[in-house]
N, C-alpha and C positions, 0 to 999 in steps of 0.2 A: 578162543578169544572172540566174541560176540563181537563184529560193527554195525552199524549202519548206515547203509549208502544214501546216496537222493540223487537220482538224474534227471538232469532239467531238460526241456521240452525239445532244444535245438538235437540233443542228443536221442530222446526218444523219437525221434525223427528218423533215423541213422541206426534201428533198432536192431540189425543186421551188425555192427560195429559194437553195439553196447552187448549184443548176448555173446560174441565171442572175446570181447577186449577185457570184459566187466563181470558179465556173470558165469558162464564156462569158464574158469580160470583152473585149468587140470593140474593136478598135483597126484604123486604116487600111489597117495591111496584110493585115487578118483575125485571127484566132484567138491570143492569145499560148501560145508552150507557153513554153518552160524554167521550167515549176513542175511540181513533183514535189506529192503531194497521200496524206498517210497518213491513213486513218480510222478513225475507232471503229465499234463498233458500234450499231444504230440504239438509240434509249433504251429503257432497262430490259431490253434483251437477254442483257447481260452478267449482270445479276440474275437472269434465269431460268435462266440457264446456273450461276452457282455460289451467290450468294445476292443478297439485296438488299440493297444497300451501307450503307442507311441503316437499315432495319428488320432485317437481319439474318432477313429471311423465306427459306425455304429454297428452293433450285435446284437442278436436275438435278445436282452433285454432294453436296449434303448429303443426297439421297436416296442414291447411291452408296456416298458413305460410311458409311451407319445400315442398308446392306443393304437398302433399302425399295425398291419397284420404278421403278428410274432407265430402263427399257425406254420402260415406259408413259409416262414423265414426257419424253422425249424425244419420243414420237410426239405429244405438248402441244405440244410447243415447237415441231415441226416446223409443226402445223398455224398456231403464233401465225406463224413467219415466214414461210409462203406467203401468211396475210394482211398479213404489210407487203407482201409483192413487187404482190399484189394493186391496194396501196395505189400504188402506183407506174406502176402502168400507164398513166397519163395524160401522163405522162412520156416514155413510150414504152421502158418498160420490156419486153422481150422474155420474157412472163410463161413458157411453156413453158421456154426455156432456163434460166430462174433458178431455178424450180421444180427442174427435172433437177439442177441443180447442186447446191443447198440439200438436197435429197434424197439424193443422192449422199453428199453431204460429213455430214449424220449419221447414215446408215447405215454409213458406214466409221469414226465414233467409235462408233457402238455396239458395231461389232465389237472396236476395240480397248478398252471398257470392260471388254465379256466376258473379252474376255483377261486382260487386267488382276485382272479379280478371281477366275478361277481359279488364276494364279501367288501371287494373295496366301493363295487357300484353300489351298494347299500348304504353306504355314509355312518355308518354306524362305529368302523373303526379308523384309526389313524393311518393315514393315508401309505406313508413313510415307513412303517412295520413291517408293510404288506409287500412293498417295493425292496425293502431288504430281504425281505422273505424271498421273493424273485430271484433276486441275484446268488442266494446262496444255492437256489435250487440247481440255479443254470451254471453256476461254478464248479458243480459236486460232477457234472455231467464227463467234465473231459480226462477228470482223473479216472473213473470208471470206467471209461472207453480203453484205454492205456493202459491199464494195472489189469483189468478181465485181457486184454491180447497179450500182455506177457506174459500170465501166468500160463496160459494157452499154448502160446509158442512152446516157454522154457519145457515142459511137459510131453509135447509134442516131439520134444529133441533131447527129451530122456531126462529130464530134471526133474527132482519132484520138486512140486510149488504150493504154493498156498495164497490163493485170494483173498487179502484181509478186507473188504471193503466197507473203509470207516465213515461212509457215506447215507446211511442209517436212512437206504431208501425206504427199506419194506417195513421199518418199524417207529412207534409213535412213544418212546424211550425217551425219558428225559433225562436225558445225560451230560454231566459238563463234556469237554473236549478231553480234557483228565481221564476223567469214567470212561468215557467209551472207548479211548488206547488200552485204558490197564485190561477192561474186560477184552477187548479183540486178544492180546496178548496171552491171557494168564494162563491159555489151554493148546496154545504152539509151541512146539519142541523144534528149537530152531535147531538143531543137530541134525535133523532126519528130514529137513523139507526147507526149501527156499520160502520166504512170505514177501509177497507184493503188494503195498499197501498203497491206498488211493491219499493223494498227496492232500486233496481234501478231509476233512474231519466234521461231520455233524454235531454239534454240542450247544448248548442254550444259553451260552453267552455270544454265538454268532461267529464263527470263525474268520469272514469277510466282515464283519463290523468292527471286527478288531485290527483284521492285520492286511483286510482287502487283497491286493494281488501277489501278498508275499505268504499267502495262506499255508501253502506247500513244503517252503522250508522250517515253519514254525510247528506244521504236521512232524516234518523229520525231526527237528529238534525234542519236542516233547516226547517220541517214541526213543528217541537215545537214552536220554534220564531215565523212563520208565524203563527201561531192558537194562541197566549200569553201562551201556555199551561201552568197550575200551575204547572206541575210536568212531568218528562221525567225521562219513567221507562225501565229500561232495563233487560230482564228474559232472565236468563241463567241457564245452566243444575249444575248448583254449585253456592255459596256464595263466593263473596270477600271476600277470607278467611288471615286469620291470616298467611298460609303458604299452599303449596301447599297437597293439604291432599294427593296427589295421591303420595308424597314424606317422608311427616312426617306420614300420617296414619289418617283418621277421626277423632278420636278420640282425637289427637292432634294437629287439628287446630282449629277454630272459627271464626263465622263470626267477621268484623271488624267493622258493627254496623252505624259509622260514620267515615267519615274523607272531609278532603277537593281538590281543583284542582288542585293545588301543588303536594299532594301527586299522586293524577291520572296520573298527568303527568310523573311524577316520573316512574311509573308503565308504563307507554307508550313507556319510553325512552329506557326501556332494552326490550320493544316486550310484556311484559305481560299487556294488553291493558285491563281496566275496560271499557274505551272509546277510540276510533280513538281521538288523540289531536287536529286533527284538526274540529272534530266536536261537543268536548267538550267544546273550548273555545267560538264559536258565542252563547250558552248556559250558560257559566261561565259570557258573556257581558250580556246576556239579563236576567240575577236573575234567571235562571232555574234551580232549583236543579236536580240532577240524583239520583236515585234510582236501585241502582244492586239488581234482588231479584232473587231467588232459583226457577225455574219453580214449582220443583215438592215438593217446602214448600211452598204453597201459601200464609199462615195463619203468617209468619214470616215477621217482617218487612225489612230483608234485612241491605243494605247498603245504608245511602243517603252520598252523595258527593255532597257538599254545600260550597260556595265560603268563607265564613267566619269564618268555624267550626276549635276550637283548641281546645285540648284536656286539663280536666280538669288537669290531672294528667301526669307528664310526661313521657312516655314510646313510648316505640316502639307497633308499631300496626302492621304491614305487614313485613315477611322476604319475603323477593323473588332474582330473578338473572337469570343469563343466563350460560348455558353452550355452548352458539355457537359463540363467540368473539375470537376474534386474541389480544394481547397484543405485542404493536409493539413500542421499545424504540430504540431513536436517542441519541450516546454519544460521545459524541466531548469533547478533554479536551480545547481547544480554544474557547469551549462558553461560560463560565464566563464573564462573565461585558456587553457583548455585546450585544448593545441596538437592539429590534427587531430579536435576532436571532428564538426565536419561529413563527414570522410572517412569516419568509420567507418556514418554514415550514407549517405552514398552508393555505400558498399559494399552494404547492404539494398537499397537502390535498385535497383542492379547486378543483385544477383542474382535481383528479380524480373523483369528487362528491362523496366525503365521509364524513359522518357525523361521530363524535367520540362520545361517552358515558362517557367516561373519558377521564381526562387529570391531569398528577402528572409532579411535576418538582422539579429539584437541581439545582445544579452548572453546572455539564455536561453531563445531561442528560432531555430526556422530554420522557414519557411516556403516550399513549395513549391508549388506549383499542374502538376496532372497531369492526362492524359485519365482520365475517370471510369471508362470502359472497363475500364482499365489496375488499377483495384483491385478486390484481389481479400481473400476471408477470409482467405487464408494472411496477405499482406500485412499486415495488421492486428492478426493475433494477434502475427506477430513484433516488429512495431512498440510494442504495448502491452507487449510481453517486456522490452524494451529502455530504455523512457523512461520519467521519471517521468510525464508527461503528454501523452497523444496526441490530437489535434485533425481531425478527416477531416468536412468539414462540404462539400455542393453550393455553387458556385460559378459565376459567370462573370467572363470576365476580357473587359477592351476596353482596346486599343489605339489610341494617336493615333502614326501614322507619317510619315517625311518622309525626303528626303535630305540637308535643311538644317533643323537645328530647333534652332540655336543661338542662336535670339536670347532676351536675357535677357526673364525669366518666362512664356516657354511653358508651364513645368510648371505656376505659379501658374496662367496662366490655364487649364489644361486643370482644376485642379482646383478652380474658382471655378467652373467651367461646369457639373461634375458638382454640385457644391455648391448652384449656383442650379435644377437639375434634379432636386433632394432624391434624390439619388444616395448615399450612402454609402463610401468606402475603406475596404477593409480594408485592402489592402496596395498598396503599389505598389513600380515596378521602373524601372530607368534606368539605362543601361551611359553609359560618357564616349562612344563613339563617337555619340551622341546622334542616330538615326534612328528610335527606337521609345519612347514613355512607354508603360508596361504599367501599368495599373489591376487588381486583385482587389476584385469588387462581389457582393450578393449577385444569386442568379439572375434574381429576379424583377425586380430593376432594368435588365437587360439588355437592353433596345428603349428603354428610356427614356435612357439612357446613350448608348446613337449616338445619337438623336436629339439631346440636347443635346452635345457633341463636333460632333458634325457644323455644326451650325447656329453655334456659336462660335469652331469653329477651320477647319472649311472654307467655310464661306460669308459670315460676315462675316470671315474671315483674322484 
């Protein structure tokens, strides 16, 4: 039974925990292989290489980009990852080889930086192709770093392994993202050798112009379809829990065991991702279950997320939410009756490329909640152009989810519990397909809000 795993970066981290918890996993007859195993890069690597995901602190390519010396800031970085490899030595990381490699492999992007940025000092080409070009190259970097020392390690400690590296440094191949999985694949005999594949993929539709920092899981996803895999497993440093433990406490949360793509999605749309949606759904077509599990509970079945699973009983299984959204309301008393007046706003929407999380509406008002990010001055001046009255105030939104949440006064009781937790509504959301109650609260209420959710609709049910 062929899966595919994907360990994300906090985990390749802790690479000492993932080869005994994850890949050594002994069984009577020895060694299991038919698992295929993509990775990220170790943590925060990805961040030096283009920025920091969450601070927006600058990487080796927004030096790149501002013309500031990306030379220097590379020969940083080299020295940051010969100390992970360093780190890994106890492991039985073969420090010389990985060194050579690592070394290797950014010296042949620095060369193709240079290049890069004398064809753009020529003017000849668009500016913005070349800067993507960048970023793919400096992306491709940390998986390579990561997938060449496991394969090393695993090897090293008696497994046989296999480098897939879909990174398509040394060749000038024009291949989609498709093409170059099927060809890496079609000559591994996953029975007789482990394969570590670099969570990035080379192909000329641009893997980061498409899917940007969710490249990795979208690499996994596409290599489960192409292999039939029965099973697509994803280890992460925690359990898709019941509520964020780092919020309610250990102790009071729980894994959630099962649920289905509905709800993943759900979880994708406000940023707390179980999976990238866009690489859950060619998985969700091809009958692939997902499995979230706990690196360091190995023995625990996790979380499977399966296209058809509803809960016997009806309750909420997941609180979650965001405290980084803007809450932005349009009120005009001359919108009543009139046909289309929300299109012409979601034209403005459109054409700033902004996507909403929510949307509430009356008589003469519509109410939307967006990443705060995502607003900008332009936005705003056009918006006051347009409306009698425009409203753009900081927000958080929390969400109570489930696959079955139809039993009557859920919504009552979710909104007794913010109520008894001097919680606030501003707004709330509820589609009839009835798997998600969306709350609009203010900011500061937002740790106080999962906690009571949590404790009234997950733990007493």
């Amino acid at each position: 039974m062929l899966t595919v795993h994907k360990i994300g970066g906090s985990s390749m981290s802790k690479f000492e925990d993932v080869l005994q918890n994850i890949v050594i996993a002994q069984a009577p007859g020895g060694f299991y292989y038919n698992r295929i195993f993509v990775v990220s890069a170790y943590n925060n690597v990805t961040n030096w290489l283009l920025e920091h995901k969450k601070t927006g602190e600058p990487g080796v390519y927004d030096f790149f980009v501002k013309s500031r010396d990306y030379k220097q800031a590379l020969e940083e970085l080299l020295r940051k990852l010969i100390d992970i490899n360093h780190g890994l030595k106890g492991i039985k990381l073969d420090l010389k080889v990985a060194d050579a490699f690592i070394t290797e492999r950014l010296e042949q992007c620095r060369n193709y930086l240079v290049s890069l940025e004398e064809v753009m000092a020529s003017g000849y080409v668009n500016k913005q192709n070349i800067l993507l070009a960048a970023r793919e190259i400096l992306a491709s970097i940390g998986e390579a770093h990561s997938a060449f020392n496991s394969v090393n390690i695993l090897k090293n400690n008696g497994v046989e392994s296999t480098f897939v590296d879909l990174c398509g440094f040394h060749d000038a191949e024009y291949l989609t993202i498709d093409e170059r999985i099927r060809r890496a694949f079609s000559d591994i005999d996953c029975s007789s050798t482990v394969p570590i594949a670099t969570g990035y993929t080379k192909g000329t539709e641009g893997i980061m112009r498409e899917f940007d920092r969710g490249y990795s899981e979208v690499t996994f996803s596409k290599i489960a379809v192409e292999v039939k895999a029965a099973e697509a497993v994803i280890h992460k440093e925690y359990h898709l829990s019941s509520a964020d433990p780092a919020i309610v406490g250990v102790e009071n949360s729980r894994p959630v065991g099962a649920t289905n793509f509905n709800v993943a999605d759900q979880l994708a749309d406000i940023g707390m991702e179980a999976i990238h949606p866009k690489a859950s759904k060619p998985l969700e077509v091809a009958g692939i279950n997902i499995r979230i599990k706990n690196t360091f509970e190995p023995h625990h079945p996790g979380t499977l997320i399966s296209k058809e699973y509803v809960g016997e009983e009806s309750r909420v299984e997941i609180i979650s939410g965001t405290d980084k959204v803007i809450a932005l309301e349009v009120h005009d008393p001359f919108m009543v009756g009139q046909v289309g007046y929300d299109m012409n706003l979601m034209k403005v929407i459109q054409r700033h490329n902004i996507s909403y999380i929510l949307k509430a509406t009356n008589a003469n008002s519509i109410t939307m909640v967006v990443w705060e990010k995502d607003i900008t001055p332009a936005l705003e001046i056009e918006l006051k152009g347009l409306y009698h009255k425009v409203t753009i105030k900081e927000a958080a939104m929390i969400c109570a989810m489930g696959t079955n949440l139809t039993y009557p006064g859920s919504l009552a009781k979710a909104a007794m519990a913010l109520y008894k937790g001097c919680v606030n509504v501003e707004a709330v959301s509820q589609s009839m397909m009835q798997v998600n109650m969306q709350f609009v609260i203010g900011r500061k209420d937002y740790h106080n809000a999962i906690i009571a959710l949590n404790q009234a609709l997950c733990l007493e049910g």
